[in-house]
C-alpha positions as CSV (number, residue, x, y, z in Angstrom):
1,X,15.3,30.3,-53.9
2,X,18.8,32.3,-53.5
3,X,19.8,29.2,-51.3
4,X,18.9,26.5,-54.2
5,X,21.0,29.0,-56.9
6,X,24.0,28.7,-54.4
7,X,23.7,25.0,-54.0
8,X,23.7,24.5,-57.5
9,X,26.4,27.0,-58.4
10,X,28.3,24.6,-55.7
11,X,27.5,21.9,-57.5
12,X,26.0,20.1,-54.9
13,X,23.0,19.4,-56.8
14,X,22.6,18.3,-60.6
15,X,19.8,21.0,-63.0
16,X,17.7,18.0,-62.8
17,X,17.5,18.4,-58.8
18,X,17.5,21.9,-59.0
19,X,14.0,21.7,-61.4
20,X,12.4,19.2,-59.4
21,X,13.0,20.9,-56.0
22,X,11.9,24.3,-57.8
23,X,9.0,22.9,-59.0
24,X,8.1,21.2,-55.9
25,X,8.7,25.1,-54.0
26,X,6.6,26.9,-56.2
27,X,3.6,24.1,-56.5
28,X,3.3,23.1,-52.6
29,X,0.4,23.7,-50.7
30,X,0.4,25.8,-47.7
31,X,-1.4,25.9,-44.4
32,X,-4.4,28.4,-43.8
33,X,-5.4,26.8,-40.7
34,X,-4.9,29.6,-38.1
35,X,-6.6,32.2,-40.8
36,X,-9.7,30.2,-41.1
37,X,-10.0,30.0,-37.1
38,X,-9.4,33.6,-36.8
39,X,-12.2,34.3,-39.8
40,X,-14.7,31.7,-37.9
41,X,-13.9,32.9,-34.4
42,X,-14.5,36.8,-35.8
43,X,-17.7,35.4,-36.8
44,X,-19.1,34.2,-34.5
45,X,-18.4,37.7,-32.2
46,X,-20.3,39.5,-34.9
47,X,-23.1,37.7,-34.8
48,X,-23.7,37.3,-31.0
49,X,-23.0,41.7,-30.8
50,X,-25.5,41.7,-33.8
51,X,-27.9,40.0,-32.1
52,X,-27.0,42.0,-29.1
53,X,-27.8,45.1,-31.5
54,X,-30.6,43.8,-33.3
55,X,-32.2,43.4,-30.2
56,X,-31.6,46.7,-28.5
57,X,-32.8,48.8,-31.6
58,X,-35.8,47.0,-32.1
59,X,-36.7,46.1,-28.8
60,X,-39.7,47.8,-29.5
61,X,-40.9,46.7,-32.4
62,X,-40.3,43.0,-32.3
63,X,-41.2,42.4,-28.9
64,X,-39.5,40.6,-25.9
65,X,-41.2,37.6,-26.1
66,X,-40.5,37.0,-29.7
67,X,-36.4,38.1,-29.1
68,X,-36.3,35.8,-26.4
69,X,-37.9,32.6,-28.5
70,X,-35.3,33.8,-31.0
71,X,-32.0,33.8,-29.0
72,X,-33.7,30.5,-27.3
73,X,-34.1,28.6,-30.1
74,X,-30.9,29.7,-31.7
75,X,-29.0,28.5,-28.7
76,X,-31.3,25.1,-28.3
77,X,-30.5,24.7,-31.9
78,X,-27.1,24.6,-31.0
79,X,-27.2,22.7,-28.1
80,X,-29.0,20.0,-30.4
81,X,-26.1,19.9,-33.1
82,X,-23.0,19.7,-30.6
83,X,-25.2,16.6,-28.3
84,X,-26.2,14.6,-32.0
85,X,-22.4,15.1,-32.9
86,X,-20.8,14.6,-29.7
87,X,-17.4,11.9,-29.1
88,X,-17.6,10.0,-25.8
89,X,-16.0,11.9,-22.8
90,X,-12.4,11.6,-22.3
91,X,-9.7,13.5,-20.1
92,X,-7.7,13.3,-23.0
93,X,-7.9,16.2,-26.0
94,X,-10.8,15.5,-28.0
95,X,-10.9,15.8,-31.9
96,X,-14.0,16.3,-33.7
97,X,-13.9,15.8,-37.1
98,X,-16.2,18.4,-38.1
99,X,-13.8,21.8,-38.4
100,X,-17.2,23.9,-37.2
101,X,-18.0,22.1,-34.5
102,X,-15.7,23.6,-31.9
103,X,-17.6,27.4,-33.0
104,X,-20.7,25.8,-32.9
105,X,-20.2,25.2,-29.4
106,X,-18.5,29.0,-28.5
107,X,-22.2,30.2,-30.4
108,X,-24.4,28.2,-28.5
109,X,-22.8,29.0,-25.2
110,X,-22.7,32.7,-25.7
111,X,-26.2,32.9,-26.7
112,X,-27.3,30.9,-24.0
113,X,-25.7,33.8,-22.0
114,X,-27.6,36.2,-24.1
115,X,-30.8,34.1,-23.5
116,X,-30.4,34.2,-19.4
117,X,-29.1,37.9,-19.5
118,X,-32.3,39.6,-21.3
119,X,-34.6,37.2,-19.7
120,X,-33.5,38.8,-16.4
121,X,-33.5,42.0,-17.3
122,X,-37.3,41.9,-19.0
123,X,-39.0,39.1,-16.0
124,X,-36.4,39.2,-13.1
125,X,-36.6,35.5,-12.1
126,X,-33.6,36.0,-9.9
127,X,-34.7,39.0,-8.1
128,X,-32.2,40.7,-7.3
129,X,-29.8,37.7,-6.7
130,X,-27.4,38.4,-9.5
131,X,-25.2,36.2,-8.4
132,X,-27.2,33.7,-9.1
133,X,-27.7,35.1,-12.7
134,X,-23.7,34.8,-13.5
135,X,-23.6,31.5,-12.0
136,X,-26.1,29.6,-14.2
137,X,-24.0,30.5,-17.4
138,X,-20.6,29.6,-15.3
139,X,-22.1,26.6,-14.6
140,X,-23.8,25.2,-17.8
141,X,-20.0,26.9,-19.5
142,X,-17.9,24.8,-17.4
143,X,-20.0,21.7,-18.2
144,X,-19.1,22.8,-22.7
145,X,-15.9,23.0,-21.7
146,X,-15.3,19.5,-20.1
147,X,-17.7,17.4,-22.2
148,X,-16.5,19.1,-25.7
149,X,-13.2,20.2,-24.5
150,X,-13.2,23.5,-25.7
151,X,-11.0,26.0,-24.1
152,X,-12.6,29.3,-25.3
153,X,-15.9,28.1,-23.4
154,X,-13.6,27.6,-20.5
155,X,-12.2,31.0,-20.5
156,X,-15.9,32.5,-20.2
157,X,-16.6,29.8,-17.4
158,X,-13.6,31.0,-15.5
159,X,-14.4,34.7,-16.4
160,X,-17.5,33.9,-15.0
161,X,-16.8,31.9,-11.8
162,X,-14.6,35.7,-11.2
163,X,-17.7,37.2,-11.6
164,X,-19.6,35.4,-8.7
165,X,-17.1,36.5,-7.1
166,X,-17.1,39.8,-7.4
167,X,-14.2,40.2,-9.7
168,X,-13.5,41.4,-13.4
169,X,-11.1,39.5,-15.0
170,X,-10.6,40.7,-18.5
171,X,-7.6,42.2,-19.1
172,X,-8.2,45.6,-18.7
173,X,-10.8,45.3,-15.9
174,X,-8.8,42.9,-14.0
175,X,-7.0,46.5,-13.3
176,X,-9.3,49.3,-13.6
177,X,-12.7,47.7,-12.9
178,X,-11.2,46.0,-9.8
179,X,-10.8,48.2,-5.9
180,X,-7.8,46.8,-4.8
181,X,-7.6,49.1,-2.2
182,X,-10.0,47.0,-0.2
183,X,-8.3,43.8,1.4
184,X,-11.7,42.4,0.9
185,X,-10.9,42.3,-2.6
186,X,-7.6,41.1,-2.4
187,X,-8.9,38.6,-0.1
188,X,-11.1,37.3,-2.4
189,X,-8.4,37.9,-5.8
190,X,-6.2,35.9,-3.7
191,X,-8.5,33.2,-2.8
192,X,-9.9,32.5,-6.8
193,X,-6.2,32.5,-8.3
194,X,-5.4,29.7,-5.1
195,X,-8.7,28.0,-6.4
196,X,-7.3,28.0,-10.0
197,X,-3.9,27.2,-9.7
198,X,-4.6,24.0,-7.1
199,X,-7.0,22.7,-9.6
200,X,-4.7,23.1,-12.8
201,X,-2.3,21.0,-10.1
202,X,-4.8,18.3,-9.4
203,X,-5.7,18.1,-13.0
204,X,-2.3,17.2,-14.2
205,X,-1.8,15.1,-11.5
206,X,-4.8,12.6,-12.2
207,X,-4.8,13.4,-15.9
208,X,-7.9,15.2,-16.0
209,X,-7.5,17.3,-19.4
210,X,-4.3,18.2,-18.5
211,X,-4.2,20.7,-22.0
212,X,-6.7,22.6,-19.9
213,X,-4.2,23.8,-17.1
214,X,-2.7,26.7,-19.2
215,X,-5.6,28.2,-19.4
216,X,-6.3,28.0,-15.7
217,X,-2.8,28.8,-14.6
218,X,-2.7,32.2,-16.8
219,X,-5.5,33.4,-14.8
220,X,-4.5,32.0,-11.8
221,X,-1.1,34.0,-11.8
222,X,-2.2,37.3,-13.0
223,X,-4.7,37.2,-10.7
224,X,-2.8,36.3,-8.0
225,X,-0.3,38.6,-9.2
226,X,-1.6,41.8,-9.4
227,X,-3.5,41.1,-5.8
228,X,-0.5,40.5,-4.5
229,X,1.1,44.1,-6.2
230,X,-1.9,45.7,-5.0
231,X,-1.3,44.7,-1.4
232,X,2.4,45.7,-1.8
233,X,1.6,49.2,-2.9
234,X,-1.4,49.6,-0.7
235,X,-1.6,48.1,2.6
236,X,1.1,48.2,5.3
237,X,2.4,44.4,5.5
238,X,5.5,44.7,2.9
239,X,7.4,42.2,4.0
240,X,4.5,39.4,3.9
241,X,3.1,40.6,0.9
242,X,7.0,40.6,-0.9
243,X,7.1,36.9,0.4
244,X,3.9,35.8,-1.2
245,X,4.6,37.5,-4.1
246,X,7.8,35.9,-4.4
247,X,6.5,32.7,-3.4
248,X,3.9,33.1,-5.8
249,X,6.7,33.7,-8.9
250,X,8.5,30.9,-8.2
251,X,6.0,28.3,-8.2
252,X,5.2,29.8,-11.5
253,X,9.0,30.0,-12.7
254,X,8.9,26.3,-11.9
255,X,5.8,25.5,-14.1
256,X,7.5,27.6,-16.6
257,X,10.6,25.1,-16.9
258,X,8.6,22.5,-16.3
259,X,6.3,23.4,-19.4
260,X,8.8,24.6,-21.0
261,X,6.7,28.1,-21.6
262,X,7.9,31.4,-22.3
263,X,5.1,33.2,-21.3
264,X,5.0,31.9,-17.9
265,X,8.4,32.7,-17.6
266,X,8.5,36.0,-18.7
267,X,4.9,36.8,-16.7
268,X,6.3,35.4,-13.7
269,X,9.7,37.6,-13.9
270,X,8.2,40.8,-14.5
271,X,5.8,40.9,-11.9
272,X,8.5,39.4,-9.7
273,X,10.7,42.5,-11.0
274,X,7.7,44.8,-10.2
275,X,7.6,43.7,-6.5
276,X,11.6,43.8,-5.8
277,X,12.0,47.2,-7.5
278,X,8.9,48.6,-5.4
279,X,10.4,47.4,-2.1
280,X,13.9,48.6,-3.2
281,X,13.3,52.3,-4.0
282,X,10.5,52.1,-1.2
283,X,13.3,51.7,1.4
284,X,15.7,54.0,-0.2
285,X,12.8,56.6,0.1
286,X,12.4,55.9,4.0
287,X,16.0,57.3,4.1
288,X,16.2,60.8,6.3
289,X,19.1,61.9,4.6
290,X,18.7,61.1,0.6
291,X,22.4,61.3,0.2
292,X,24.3,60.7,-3.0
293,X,25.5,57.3,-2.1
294,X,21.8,56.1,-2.0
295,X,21.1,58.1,-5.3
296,X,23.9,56.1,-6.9
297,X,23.0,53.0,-5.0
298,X,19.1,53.2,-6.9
299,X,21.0,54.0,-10.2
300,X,23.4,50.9,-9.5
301,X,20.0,48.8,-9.2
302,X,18.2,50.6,-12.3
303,X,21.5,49.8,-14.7
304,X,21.9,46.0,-13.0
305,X,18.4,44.8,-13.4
306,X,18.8,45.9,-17.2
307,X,21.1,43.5,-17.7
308,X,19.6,41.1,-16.3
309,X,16.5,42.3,-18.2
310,X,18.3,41.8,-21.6
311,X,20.5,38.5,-20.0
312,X,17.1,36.8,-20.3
313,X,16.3,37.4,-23.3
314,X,19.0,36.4,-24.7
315,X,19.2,33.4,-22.9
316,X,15.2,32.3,-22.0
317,X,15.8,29.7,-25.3
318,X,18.3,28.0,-22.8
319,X,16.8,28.5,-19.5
320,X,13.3,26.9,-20.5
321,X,15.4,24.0,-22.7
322,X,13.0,24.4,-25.5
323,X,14.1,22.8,-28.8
């Protein structure tokens, strides 16, 4: 309100402005859009771990066959409300009137994955083809996603589609729970994050819910990424595994500008910065004589890339040409 004083005390507006526009200020309605889906999306992670609790302290008690009827029916339930409320399928971004409908779905896919989980573990249908058992989730996931175009189902489809593959994808694991120290690994890193990013490609080229590409091209480069990294610190092929890395950044700087996204930028930069610095102070540690020219030369490179560092963040409004 300091503004509106001013602009009165300018004279630019009459009191008779000035009380309608404070009235309006202190009377308007505000958004609490994004608070609500945080509240919803919170509740429906407790109650999938409760169930997840319930059922391991009382797995005695209640009995396997009546927590499986439970979680079953729960998830059926679900599956019933989202197919009697469903729009017709579109590659376009589907908008159900229903503000619940969109956790309904997240619910009844995660407790479908409880469902097949403990049914495993108590009957073992699958033997011990587990493979099998992350792939029947992945697929019935993928299939929420599509025909009720919801990207947090997709997520857990492509987290699982890692899965079959032997991966972890979750931020954390895609690190620690990961041995990048096998190329059988990185092989296979390599191969999902190809799969990922030339579907996001064919999906925006034939329009085939092209709001879904984000999501698959966030995975897709930090998995590619860090396999990538991996190689670089870990096997002997610098020079290849510099180039695909780069290779790899620049398709991604690319989408960046061409999405106009920040985070692909940024992403794209820093494990591109990651790589060059490496291979820099790699080679200037293959030097015999570590002399104080190459010192200085690795300091030169430290202070330089800081700049360029802070240059894009000052700039990354103007290099992406968002409004």
């Amino acid at each position: 309100m300091a503004e509106l004083n001013q602009i009165l005390k300018d004279g630019h507006i009459t009191e008779e402005q000035y009380k309608t526009i404070e009235s309006f200020e202190n009377n308007r309605l505000f958004s609490i859009h994004w608070e609500l889906r945080t509240i919803l999306y919170l509740g429906i992670l407790l109650v999938s771990s409760g169930i997840g609790i319930l059922v391991y302290l009382n797995i005695d008690t209640i009995g396997h066959q009546a927590i499986l009827a439970a979680v079953g029916l729960a998830s059926a339930a679900c599956m019933y409300y989202i197919h009697k409320h469903k729009l017709p399928y579109t590659n376009l971004t589907a908008t159900y009137a229903s503000p619940f409908f969109d956790y309904v779905v997240l619910l009844g896919c995660l407790l479908f994955a409880v469902f097949i989980g403990y049914f495993q573990f108590q009957y073992h249908p699958f033997g011990e083809h587990y493979g099998i058992l992350v792939f029947v989730p992945t697929i019935i996931s993928f299939y929420l996603a599509y025909r009720f175009d919801h990207k947090g189902v997709l997520s857990i489809a492509i987290t699982g589609l890692a899965s079959t593959f032997g991966l972890s994808v979750t931020p954390r694991q895609l690190v620690e729970g990961n041995d990048f120290s096998d190329l059988s690994v990185i092989f296979t890193a390599v191969l999902l994050g190809i799969i990922l990013a030339a579907w996001a490609w064919y999906s925006d080229k034939k329009r085939i819910k092209q709001h879904f590409s984000f999501t698959y091209n966030n995975f897709a480069l930090n998995i590619l990424c860090i396999a990538t990294l991996a190689a670089l610190f870990d096997q002997d092929l610098k020079l290849i595994t510099l180039l695909a890395l780069a290779g790899i950044c620049v398709y991604f700087i690319k989408y960046a500008l061409t999405q106009q996204s920040y985070l692909f930028l940024l992403l794209s930069v820093l494990y591109g910065y990651i790589g060059l610095t490496y291979i820099i102070f790699y080679l200037l540690s293959k030097v015999n004589n570590m002399s104080e020219g190459i010192f200085m030369l690795g300091m030169m490179y430290v202070i330089a890339s800081a700049v360029g560092v802070i240059f894009l963040f000052l700039n990354i409004k103007k290099i992406v040409k968002a409004k």
